[in-house]
N, C-alpha and C positions, 0 to 999 in steps of 0.2 A: 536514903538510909540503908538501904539493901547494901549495896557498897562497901559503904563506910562502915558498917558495921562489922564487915567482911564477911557476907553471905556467897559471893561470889567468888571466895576461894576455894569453895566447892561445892557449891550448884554452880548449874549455865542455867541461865534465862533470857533469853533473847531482850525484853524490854532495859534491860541493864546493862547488854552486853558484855556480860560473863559469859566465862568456858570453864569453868570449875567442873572436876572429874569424879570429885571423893564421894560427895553428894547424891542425892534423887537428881536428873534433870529435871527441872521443875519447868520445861518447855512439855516431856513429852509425859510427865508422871501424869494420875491420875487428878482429876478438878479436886483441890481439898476445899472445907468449909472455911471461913475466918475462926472460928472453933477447933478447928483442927491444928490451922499453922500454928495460933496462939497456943496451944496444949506444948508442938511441938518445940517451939520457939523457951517455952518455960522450962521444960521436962527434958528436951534433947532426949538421948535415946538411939540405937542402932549408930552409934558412934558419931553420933553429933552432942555438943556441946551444951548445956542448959546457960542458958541468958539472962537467966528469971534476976542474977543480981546483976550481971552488969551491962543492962541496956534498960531505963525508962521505962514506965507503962506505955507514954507516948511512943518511945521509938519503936516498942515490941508492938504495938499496935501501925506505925506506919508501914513497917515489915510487910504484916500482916495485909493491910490493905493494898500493897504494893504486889503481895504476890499474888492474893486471889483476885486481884484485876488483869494484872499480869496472865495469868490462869484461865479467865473467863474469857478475855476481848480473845483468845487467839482461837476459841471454840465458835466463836461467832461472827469474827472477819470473813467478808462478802470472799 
């Protein structure tokens, strides 16, 4: 969903493999909450887009848990 949605036309996230520039890197940004991304995800802001109409609850939530997993596992790979 990340993708497709085209998040990764500007963020990189290494589990998607993106290289989007425009964006946070959300490899090396700070860990957000799912509260967080979901605010951002709706609100956009600092030159991102708001989504709140054109993506699903579900998809703004798979985003969502897409990237603060995304986020977390790479804080706690051995």
């Amino acid at each position: 969903m990340f993708v497709s949605a085209g998040c990764g036309t500007c963020h990189r996230i290494s589990a998607a493999h993106t290289r989007g520039r425009i964006g946070p890197d959300l490899d090396t940004s700070e860990q957000l909450t799912r509260t967080q991304i979901l605010l951002q995800i709706n609100a956009g802001g600092g030159g991102m887009p708001s989504f709140r109409d054109s993506l699903t609850t579900e998809q703004k939530s798979a985003v969502a848990e897409f990237v603060f997993n995304a986020q977390h596992q790479r804080h706690h790979a051995p």
